[in-house]
TORVEXSE-213054 format. One record per residue: z, x, y of N, C-alpha, C, O in turn; residue in three letters; residue number from 1. Coordinates in Angstrom, 1 decimal, always signed. Layout:
# residues N
((Z; X; Y); (Z; X; Y); (Z; X; Y); (Z; X; Y); "ALA"; NUM)
...
//
This chain:
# residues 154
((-16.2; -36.6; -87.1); (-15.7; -35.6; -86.2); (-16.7; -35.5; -85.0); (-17.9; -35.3; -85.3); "UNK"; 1)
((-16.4; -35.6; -83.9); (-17.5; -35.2; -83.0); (-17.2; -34.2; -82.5); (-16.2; -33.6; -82.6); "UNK"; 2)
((-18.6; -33.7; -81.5); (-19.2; -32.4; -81.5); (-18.3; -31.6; -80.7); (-18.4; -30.4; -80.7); "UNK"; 3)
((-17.5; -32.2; -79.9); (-16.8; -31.7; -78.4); (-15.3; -31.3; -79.3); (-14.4; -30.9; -78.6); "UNK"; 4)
((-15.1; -31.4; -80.5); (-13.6; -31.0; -81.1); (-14.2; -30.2; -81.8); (-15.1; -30.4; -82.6); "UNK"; 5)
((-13.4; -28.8; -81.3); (-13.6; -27.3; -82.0); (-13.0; -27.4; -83.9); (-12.0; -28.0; -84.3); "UNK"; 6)
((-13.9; -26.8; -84.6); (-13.8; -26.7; -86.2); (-12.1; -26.1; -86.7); (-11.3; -26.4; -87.6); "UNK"; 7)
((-12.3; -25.1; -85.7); (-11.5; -23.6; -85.8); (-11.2; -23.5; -84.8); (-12.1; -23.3; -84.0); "UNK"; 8)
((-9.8; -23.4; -84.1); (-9.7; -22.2; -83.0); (-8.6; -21.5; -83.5); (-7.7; -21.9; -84.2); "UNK"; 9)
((-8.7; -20.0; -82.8); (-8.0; -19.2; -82.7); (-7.2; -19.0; -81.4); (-7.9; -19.3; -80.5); "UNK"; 10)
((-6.2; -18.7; -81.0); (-5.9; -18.2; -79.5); (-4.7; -17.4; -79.7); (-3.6; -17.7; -79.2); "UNK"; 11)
((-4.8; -16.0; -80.8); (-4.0; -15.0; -81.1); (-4.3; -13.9; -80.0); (-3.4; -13.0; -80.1); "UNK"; 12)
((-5.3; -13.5; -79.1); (-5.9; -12.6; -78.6); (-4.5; -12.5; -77.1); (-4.2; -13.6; -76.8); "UNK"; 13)
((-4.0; -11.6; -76.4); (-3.1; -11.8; -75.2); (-4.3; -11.1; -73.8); (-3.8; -10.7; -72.8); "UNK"; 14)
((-5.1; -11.2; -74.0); (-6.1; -11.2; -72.7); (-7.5; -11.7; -73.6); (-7.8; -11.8; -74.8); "UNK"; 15)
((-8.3; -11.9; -72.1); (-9.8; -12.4; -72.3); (-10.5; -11.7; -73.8); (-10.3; -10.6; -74.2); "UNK"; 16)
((-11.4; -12.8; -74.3); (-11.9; -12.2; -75.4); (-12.9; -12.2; -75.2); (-13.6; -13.2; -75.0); "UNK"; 17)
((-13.5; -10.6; -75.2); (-14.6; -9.9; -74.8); (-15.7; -9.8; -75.7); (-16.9; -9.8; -75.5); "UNK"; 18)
((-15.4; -9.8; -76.5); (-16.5; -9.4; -78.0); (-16.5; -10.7; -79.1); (-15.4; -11.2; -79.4); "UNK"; 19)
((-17.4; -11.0; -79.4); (-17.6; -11.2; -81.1); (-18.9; -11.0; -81.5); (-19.9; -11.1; -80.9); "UNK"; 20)
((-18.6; -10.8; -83.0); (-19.9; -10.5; -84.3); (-19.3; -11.4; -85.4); (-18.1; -11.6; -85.7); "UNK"; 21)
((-20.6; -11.9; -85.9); (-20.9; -12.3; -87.1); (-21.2; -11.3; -88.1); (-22.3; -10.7; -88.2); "UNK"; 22)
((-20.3; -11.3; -88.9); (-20.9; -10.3; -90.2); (-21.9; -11.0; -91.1); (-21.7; -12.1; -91.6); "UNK"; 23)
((-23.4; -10.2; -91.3); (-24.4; -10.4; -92.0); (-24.0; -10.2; -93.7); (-24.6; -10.7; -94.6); "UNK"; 24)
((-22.8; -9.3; -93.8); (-22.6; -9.2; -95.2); (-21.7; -10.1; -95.8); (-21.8; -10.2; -97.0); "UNK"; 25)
((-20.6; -10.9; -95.2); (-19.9; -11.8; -95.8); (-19.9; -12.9; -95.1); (-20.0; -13.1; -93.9); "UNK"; 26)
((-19.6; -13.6; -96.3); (-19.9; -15.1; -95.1); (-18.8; -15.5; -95.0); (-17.9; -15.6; -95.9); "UNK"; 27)
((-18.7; -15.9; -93.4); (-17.3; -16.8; -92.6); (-17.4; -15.7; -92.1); (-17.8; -16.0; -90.9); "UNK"; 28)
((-17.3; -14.4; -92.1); (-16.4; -13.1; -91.3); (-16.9; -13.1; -90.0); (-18.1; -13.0; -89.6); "UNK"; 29)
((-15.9; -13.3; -89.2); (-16.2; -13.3; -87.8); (-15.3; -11.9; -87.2); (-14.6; -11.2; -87.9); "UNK"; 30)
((-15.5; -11.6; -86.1); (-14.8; -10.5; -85.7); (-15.1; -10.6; -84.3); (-16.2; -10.7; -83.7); "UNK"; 31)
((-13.3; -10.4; -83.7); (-13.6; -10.7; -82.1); (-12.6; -9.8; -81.2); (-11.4; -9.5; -81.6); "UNK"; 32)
((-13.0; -9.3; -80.1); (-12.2; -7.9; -79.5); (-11.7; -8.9; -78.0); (-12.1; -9.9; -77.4); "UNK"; 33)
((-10.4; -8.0; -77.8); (-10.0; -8.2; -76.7); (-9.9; -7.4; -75.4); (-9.9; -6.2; -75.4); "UNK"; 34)
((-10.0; -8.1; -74.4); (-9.2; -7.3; -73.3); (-8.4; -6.0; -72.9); (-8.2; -5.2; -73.9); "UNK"; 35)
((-7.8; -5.4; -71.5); (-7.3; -4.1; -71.3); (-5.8; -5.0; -71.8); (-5.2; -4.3; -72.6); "UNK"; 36)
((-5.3; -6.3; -71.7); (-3.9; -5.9; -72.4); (-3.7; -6.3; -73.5); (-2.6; -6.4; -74.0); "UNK"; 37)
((-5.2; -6.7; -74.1); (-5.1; -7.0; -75.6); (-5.8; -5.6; -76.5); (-5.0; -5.1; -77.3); "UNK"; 38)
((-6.8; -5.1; -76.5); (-7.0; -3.6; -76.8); (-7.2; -4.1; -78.3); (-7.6; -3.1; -78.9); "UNK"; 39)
((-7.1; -5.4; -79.3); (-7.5; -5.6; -80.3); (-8.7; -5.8; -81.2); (-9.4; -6.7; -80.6); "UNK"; 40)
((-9.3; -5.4; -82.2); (-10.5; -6.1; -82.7); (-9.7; -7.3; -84.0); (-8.9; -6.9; -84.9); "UNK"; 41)
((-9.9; -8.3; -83.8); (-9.2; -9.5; -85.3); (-10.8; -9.3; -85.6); (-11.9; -9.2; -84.9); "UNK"; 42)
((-10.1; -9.3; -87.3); (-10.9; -10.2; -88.2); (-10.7; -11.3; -88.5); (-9.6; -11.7; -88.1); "UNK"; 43)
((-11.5; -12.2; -89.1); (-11.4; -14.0; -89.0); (-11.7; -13.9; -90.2); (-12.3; -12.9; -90.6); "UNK"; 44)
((-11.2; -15.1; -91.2); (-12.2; -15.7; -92.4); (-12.2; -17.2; -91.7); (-11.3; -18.1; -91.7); "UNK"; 45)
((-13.3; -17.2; -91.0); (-14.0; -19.1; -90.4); (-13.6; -20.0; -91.6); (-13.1; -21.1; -91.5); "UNK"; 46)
((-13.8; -19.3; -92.6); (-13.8; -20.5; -93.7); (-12.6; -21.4; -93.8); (-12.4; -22.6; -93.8); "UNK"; 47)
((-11.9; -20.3; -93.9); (-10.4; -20.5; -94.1); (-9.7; -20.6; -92.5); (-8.7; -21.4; -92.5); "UNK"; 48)
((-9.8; -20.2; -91.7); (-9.5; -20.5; -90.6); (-8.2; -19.8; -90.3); (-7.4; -20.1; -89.5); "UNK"; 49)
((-8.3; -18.4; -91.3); (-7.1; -17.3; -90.7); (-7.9; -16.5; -90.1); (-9.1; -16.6; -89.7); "UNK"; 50)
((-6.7; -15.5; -90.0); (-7.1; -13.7; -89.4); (-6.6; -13.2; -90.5); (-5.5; -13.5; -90.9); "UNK"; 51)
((-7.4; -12.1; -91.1); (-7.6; -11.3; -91.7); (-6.8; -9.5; -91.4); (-6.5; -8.7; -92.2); "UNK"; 52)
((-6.7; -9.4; -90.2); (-6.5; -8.6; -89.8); (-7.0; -8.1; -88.3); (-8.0; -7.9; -87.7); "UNK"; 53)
((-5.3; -7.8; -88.1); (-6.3; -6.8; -86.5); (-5.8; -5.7; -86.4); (-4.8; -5.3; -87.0); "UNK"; 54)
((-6.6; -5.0; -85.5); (-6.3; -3.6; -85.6); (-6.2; -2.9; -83.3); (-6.7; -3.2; -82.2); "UNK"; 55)
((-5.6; -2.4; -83.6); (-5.3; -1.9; -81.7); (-6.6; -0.5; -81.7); (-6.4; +0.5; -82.5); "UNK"; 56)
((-7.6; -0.5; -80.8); (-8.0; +0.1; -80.5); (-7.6; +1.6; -79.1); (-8.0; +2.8; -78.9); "UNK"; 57)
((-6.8; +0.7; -78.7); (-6.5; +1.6; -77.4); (-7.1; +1.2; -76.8); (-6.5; +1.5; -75.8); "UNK"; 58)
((-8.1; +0.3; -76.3); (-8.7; +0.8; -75.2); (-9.4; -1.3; -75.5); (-9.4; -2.1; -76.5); "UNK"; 59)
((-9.7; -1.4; -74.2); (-10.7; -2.4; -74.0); (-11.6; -2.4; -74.6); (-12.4; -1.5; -74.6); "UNK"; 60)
((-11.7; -3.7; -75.5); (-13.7; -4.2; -76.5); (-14.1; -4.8; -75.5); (-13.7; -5.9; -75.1); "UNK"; 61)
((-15.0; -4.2; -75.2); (-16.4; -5.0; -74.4); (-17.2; -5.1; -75.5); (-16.5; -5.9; -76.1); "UNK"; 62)
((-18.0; -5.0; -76.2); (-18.3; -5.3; -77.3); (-18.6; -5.0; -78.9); (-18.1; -3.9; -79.2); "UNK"; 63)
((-19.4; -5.8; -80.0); (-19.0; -5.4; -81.1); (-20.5; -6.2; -82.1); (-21.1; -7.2; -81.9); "UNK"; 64)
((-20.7; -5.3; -83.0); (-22.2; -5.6; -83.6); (-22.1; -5.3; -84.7); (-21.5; -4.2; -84.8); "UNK"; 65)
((-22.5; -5.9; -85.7); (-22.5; -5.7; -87.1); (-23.8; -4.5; -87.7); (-25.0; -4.8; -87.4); "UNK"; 66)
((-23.6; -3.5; -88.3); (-25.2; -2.8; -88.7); (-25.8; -4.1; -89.8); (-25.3; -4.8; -90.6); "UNK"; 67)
((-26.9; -3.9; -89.4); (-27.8; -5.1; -90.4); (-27.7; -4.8; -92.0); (-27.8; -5.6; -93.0); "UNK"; 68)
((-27.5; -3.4; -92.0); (-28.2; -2.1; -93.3); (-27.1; -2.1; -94.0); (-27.1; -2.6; -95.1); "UNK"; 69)
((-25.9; -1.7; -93.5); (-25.0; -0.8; -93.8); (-23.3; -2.2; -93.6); (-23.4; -3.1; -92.8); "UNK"; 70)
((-22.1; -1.9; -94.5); (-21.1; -2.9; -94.3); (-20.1; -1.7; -93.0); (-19.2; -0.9; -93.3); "UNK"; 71)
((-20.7; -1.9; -91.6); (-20.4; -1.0; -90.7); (-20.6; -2.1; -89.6); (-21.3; -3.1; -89.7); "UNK"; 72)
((-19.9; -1.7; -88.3); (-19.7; -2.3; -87.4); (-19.4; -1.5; -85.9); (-18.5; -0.7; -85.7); "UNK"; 73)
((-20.1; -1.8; -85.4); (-20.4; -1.1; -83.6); (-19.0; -1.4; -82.7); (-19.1; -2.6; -82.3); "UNK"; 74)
((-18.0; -1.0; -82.4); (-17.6; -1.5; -81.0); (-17.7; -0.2; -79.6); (-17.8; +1.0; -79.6); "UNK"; 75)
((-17.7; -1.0; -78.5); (-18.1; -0.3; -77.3); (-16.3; -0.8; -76.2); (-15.6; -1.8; -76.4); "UNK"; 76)
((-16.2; -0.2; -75.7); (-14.6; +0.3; -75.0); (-14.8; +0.6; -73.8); (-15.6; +1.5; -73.6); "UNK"; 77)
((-14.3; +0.0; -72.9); (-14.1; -0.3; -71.2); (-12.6; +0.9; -71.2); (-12.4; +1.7; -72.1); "UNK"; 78)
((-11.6; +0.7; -70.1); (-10.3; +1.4; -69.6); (-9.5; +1.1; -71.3); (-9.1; +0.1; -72.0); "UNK"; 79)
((-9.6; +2.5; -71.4); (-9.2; +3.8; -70.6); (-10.1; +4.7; -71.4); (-9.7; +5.8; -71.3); "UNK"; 80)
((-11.1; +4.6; -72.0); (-11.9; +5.4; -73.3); (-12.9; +5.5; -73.1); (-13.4; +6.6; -73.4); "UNK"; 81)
((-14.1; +4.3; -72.6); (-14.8; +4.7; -72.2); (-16.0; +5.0; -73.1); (-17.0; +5.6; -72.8); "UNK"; 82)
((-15.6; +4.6; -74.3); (-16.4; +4.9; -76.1); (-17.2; +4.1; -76.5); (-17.3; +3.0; -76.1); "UNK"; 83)
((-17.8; +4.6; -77.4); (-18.4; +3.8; -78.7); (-17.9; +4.5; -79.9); (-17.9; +5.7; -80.2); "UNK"; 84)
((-17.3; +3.1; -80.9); (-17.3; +3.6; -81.9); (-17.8; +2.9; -83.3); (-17.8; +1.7; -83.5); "UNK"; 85)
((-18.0; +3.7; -84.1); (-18.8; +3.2; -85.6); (-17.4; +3.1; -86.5); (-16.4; +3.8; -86.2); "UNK"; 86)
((-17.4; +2.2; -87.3); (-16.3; +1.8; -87.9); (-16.5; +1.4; -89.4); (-17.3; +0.4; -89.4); "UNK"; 87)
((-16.2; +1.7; -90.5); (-16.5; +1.2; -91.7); (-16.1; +0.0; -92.2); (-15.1; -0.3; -91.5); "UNK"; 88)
((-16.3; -1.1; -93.0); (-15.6; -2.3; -92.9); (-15.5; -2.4; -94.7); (-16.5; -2.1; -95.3); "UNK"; 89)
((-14.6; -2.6; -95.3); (-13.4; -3.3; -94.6); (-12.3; -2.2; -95.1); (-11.1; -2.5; -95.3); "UNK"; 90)
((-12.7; -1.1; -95.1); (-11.8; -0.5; -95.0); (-11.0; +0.5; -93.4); (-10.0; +1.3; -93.3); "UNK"; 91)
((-12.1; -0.2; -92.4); (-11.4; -0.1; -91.0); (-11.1; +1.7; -90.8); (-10.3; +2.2; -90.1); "UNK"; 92)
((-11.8; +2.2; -91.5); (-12.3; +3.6; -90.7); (-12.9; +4.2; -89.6); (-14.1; +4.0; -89.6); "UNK"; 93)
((-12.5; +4.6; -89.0); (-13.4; +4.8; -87.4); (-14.3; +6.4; -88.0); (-13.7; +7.5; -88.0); "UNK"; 94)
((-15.5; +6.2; -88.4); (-16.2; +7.2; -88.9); (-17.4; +7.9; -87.5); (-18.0; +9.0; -87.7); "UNK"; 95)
((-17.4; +7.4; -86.7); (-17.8; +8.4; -85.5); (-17.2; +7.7; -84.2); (-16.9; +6.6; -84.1); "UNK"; 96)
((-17.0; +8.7; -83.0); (-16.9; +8.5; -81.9); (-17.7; +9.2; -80.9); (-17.7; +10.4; -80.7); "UNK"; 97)
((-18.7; +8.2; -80.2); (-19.9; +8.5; -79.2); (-19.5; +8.2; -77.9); (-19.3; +7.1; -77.4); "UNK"; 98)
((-19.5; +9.8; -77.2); (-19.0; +9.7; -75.7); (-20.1; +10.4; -75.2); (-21.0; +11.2; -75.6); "UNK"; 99)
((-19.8; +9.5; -73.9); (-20.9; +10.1; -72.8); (-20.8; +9.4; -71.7); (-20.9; +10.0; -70.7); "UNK"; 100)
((-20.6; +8.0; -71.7); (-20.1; +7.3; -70.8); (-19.3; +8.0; -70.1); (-18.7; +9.0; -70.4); "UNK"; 101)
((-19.0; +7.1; -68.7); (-18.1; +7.7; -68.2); (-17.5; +6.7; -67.4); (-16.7; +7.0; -66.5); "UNK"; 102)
((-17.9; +5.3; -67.7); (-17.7; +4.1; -67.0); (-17.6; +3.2; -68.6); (-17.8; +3.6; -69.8); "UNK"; 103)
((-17.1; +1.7; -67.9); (-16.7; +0.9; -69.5); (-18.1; +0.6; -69.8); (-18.9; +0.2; -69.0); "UNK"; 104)
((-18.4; +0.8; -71.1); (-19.6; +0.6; -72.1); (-19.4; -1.4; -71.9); (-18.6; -2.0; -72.6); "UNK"; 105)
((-20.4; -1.9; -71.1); (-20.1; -3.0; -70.7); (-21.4; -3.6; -71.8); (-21.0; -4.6; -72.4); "UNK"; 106)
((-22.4; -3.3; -72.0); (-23.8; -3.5; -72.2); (-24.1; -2.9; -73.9); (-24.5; -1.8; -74.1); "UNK"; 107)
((-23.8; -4.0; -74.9); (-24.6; -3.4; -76.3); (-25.6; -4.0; -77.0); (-25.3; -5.2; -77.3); "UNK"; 108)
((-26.8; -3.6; -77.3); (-27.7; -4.2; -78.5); (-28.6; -3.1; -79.3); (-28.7; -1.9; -79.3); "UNK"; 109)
((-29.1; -4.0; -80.1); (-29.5; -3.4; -81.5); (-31.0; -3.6; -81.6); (-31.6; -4.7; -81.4); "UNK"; 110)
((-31.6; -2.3; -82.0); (-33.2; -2.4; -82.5); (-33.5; -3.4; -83.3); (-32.7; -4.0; -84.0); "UNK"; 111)
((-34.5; -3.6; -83.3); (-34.9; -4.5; -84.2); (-34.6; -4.0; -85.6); (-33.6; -4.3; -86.3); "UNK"; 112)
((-35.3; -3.5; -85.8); (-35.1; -2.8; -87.4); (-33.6; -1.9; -87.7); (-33.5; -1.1; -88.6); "UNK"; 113)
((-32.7; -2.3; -86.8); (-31.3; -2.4; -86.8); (-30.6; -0.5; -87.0); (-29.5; +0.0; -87.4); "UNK"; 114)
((-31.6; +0.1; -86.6); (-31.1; +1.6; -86.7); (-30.8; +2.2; -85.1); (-30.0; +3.2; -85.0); "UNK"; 115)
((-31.2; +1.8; -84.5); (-30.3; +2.2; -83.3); (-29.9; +1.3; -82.3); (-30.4; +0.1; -82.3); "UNK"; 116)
((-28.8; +1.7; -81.4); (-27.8; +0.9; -80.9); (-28.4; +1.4; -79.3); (-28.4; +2.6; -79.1); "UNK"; 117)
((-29.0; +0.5; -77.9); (-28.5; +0.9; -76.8); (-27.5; +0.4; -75.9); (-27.2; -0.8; -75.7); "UNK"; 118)
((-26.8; +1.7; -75.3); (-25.8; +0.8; -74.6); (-25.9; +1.1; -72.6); (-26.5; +1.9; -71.8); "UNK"; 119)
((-24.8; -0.1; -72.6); (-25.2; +0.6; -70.8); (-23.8; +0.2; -70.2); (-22.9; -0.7; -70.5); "UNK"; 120)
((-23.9; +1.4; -69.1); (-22.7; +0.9; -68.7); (-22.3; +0.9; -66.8); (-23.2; +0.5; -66.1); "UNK"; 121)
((-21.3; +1.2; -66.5); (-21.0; +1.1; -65.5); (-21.2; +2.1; -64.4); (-21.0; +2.2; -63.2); "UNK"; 122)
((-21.6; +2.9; -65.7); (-22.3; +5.1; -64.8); (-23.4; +4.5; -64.6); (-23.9; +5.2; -63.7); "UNK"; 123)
((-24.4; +3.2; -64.9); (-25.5; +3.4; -64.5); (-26.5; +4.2; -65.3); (-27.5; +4.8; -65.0); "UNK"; 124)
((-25.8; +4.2; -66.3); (-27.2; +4.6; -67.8); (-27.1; +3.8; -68.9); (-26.1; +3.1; -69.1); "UNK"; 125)
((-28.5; +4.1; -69.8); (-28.6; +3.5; -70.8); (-28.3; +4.2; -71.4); (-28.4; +5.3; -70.8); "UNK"; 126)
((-27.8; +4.4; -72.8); (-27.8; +5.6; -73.6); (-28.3; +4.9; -74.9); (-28.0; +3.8; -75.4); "UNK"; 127)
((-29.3; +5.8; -75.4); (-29.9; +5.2; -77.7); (-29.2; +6.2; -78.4); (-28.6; +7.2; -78.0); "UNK"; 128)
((-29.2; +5.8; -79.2); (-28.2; +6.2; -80.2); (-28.3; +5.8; -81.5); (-27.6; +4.8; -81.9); "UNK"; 129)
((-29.2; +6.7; -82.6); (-29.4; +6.2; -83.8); (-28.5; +6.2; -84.8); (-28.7; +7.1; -85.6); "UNK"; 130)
((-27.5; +5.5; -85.0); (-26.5; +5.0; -86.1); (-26.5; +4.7; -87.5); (-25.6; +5.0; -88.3); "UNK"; 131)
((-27.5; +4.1; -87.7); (-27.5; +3.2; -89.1); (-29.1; +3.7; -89.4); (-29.9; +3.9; -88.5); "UNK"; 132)
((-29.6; +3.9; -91.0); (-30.6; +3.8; -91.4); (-31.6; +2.2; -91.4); (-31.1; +1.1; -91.6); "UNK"; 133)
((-32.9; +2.4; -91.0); (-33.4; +1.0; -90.5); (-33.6; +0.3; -91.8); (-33.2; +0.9; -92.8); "UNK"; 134)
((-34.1; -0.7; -92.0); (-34.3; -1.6; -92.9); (-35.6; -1.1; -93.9); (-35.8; -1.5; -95.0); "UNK"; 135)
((-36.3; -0.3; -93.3); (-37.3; +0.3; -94.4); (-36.9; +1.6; -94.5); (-37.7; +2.5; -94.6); "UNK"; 136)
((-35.8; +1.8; -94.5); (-35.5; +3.3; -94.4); (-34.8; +3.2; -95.7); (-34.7; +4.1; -96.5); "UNK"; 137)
((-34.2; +2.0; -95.9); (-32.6; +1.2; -97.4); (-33.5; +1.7; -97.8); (-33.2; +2.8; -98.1); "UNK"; 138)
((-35.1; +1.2; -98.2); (-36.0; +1.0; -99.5); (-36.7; +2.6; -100.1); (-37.3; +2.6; -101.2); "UNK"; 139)
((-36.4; +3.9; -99.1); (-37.2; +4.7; -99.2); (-35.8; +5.5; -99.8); (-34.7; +5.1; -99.5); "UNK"; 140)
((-36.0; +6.8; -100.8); (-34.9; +7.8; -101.1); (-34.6; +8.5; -99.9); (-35.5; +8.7; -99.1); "UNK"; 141)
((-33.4; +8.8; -99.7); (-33.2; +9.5; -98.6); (-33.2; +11.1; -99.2); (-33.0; +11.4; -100.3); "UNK"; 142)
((-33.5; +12.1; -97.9); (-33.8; +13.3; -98.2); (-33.2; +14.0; -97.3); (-33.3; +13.7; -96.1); "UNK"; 143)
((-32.5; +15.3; -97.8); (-31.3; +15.9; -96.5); (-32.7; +16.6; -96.2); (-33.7; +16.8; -96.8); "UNK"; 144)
((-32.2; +16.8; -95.0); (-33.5; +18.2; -94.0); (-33.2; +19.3; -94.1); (-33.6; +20.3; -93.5); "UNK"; 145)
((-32.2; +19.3; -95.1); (-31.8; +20.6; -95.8); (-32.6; +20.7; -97.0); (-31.9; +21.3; -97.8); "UNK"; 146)
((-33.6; +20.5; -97.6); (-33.8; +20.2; -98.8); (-34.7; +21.2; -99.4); (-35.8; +21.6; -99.0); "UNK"; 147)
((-34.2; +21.6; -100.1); (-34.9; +23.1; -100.3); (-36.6; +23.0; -100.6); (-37.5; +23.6; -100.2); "UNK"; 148)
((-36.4; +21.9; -101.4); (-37.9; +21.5; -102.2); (-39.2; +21.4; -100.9); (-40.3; +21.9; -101.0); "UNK"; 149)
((-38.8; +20.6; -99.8); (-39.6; +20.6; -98.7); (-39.9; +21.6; -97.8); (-40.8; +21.4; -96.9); "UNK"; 150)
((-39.3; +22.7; -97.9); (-39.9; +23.8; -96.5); (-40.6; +24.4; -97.0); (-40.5; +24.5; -98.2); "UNK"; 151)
((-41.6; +25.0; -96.3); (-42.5; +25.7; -96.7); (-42.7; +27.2; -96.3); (-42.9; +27.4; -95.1); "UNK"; 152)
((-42.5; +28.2; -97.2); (-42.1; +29.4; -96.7); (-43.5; +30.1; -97.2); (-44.1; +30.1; -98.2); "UNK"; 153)
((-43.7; +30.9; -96.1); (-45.2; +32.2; -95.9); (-44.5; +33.0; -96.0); (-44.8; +34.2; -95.9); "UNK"; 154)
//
């Protein structure tokens, strides 16, 4: 085979494809967003060389990021929304929606130690935004800040 003939292609997407992520937790899973008149995120199995599923956002994927930590997934939304959203995988939950933007969230990446997300956009800000527990955070128990055992009362 040579290198100039594609393995896999897809061309299910009906506008420009804006986004993709590699999922860190399964392998082959690819995942890729579309355009204002495609408004989709597909899932891929590479392996297999289907789609797994897609789902309609509403709104334009400018982009999409896997949490390193957690089986969770970042997308960011241009016209008409203007969003970020955290999404569970694979059961395709939209478990938060982060507004503030007010322009398309054109601009996403990830800390290193994979706990927060900055984004930027077309208002001309950056916005951080801590999402996911970091990689040494998996290893430690977690503790609500509710916790009765820790406050200390005079």
């Amino acid at each position: 085979m040579k290198a100039s003939e594609p393995v896999v292609r897809y061309s299910d997407h009906v506008a420009a494809v804006k986004a993709v992520t590699w999922s860190p937790h399964q392998h082959g899973l690819l995942l890729s967003g579309g355009g204002t008149a495609d408004k989709t995120i597909k899932f891929r199995n590479t392996l297999e060389g289907t789609t797994i599923k897609s789902i309609d956002t509403g709104s334009q994927v400018c982009n999409l990021i896997f949490s390193k930590t957690l089986n969770e997934f970042v997308s960011t939304h241009g016209f008409s929304l203007n969003e970020i959203n955290v999404w569970k995988y694979p059961k395709m939950e939209k478990i938060s929606t982060l507004t503030g933007h007010t322009f398309r969230v054109l601009y996403l990446a990830m800390s290193p130690d994979g706990s927060t997300i900055v984004t930027g956009a077309g208002d001309e800000t950056l916005r951080f935004w801590k999402v996911f527990p970091g990689r040494n955070e998996m290893s430690k128990p977690q503790k609500s800040i509710l916790n009765v055992d820790s406050i200390n009362i005079r």
